[in-house]
C-alpha positions in Angstrom: 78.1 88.2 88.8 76.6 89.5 92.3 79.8 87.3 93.9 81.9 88.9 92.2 80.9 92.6 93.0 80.8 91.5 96.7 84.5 90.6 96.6 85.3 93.7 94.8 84.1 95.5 97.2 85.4 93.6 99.9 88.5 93.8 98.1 88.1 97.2 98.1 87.5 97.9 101.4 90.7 96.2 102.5 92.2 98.3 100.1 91.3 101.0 102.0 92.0 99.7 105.1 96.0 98.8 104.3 96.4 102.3 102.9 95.2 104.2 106.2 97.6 101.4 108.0 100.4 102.5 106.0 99.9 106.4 106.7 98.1 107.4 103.5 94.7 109.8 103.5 92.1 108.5 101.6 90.3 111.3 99.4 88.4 109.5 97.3 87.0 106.2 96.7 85.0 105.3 93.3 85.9 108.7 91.8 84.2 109.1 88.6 85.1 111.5 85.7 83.7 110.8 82.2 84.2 107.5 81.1 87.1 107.1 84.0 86.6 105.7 87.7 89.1 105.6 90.1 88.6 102.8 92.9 90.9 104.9 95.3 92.3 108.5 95.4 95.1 108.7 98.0 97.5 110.8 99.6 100.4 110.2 101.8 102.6 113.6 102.2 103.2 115.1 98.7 102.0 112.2 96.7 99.2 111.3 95.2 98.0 107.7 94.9 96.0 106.3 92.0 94.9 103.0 93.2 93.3 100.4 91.0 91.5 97.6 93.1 92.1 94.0 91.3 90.3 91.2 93.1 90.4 88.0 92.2 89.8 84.8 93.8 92.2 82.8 92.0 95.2 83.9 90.2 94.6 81.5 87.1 94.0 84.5 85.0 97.4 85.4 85.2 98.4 88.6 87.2 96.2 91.2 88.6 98.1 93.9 86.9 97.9 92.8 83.0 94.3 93.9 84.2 95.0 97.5 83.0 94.5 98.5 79.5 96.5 101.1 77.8 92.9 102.7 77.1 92.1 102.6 80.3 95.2 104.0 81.7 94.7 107.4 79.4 90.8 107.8 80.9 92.8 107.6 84.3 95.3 110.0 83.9 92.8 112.7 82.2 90.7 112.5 85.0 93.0 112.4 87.0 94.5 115.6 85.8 91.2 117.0 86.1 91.2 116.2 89.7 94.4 117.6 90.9 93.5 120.7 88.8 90.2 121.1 90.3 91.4 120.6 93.8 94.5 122.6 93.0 97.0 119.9 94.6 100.7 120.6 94.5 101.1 116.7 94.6 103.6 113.9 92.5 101.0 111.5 91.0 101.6 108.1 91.4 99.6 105.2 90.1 99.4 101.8 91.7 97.2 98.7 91.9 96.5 97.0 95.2 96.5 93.2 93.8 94.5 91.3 96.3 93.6 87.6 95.6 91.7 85.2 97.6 93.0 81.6 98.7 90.6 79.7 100.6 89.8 82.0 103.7 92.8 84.2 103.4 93.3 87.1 101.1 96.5 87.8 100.3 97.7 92.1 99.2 100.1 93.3 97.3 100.4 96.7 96.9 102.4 97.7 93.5 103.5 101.4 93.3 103.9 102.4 90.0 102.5 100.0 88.8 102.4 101.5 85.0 104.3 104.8 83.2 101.7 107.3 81.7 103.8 108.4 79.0 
């Protein structure tokens, strides 16, 4: 199991890394609220991006984003509805998943935007 927090994180960190690349701030990372935790709370001008970090080091378990659950997905957007009211954002939220998967030495991102419909 220890491996396979190390590549989450690692997976993570890249995850942060190509977002800053591609102009967005990054607010948060392993936001908790309740039951809910966010791997990365972005912005990038009036949106706000909920990432969800999938690692995996072989794509044999089918796609990195039939990872979300539908009860999952409600614990994300209540929290995140907490968080934008908290912090009193005038923001579009957006929910994506960073799909990053590991082939030999290389790891290979894919960022999804929108990646599921909260409704």
């Amino acid at each position: 199991m220890a491996e396979h927090n190390e590549l989450g994180k690692h997976g993570e960190a890249l995850a942060v890394e190509f977002l800053q690349q591609n102009g967005y701030e990054i607010l948060e990372t392993n936001w908790t609220f309740q039951k809910a935790e966010i791997d990365i709370i972005a912005q990038k001008e009036n949106i706000l991006a909920i990432v969800e970090v999938k690692t995996r080091s072989s794509i044999d378990f089918g796609l990195p984003q039939d990872f979300v659950k539908p009860k999952k997905i409600q614990l994300l957007v209540k929290a995140v509805n907490e968080y934008v009211l908290t912090k009193d954002l005038e923001v579009d939220v957006r929910f994506d998943i960073i799909a990053i998967h590991k082939e030999g030495t290389e790891y290979n991102l894919e960022h999804i935007e929108e990646a599921f419909y909260y409704f």
